[in-house]
LUMDREN-530756 format. One record per residue (C-alpha): residue in three letters; z, x, y. Coordinates in steps of 0.25 Angstrom, whole numbers, plus 2048, in hexadecimal, padded with zeros to 3 digits. Layout:
ALAZXY;...
This chain:
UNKADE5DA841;UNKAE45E4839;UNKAEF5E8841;UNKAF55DB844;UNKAF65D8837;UNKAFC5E6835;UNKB075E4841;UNKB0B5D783A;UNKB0E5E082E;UNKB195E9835;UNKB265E2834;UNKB2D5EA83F;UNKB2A5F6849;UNKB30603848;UNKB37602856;UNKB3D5F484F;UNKB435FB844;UNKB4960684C;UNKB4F5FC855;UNKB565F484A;UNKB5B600844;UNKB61604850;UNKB685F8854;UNKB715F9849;UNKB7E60184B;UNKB7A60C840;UNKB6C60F847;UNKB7360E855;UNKB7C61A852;UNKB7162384C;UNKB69620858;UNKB7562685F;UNKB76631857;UNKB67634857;UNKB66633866;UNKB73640866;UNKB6C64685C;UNKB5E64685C;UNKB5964386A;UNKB5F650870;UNKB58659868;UNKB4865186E;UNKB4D65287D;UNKB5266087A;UNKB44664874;UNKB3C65B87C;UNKB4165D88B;UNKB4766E888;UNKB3E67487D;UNKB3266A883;UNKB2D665874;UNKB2765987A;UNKB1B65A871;UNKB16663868;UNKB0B66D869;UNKB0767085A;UNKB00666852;UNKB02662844;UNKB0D66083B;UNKB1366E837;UNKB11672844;UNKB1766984D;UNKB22669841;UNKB24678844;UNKB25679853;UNKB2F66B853;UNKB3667684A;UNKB35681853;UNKB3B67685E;UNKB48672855;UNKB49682854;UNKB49684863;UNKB51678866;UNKB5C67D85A;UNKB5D68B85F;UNKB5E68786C;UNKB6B67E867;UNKB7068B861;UNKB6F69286D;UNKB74689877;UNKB8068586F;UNKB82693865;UNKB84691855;UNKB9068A856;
């Protein structure tokens, strides 16, 4: 009983809002710019440095080794392309 009357509480899903936000012309073109930017970096650490979970538990610790992962990733940048 609880939780029907709690889902008539939520006005809209998540996923709804998302979608609304990016219909409009201002969320479509930082969709874009998210899907250059951003996405790049998950496939590179997920199918080449093969993060595809992570073996410590805990906050701080899975907080450092994401680190350690951003570092690997970075210096590999640097390496591949040089400092300039």
């Amino acid at each position: 009983m609880f939780f029907k009357d709690r889902a008539k509480s939520v006005k809209q899903s998540y996923t709804a809002k998302m979608k609304q936000k990016i219909d409009t012309p201002e969320g479509r073109q930082q969709y874009s710019r998210r899907l250059g930017i951003v996405e790049p970096v998950f496939g590179h650490l997920t199918s080449s440095i093969g993060l595809r979970r992570f073996s410590l538990r805990g906050w701080v610790k899975v907080n450092i080794q994401w680190k350690l992962f951003c570092i690997v990733h970075n210096l590999t940048k640097i390496h591949r392309y040089g400092f300039s």
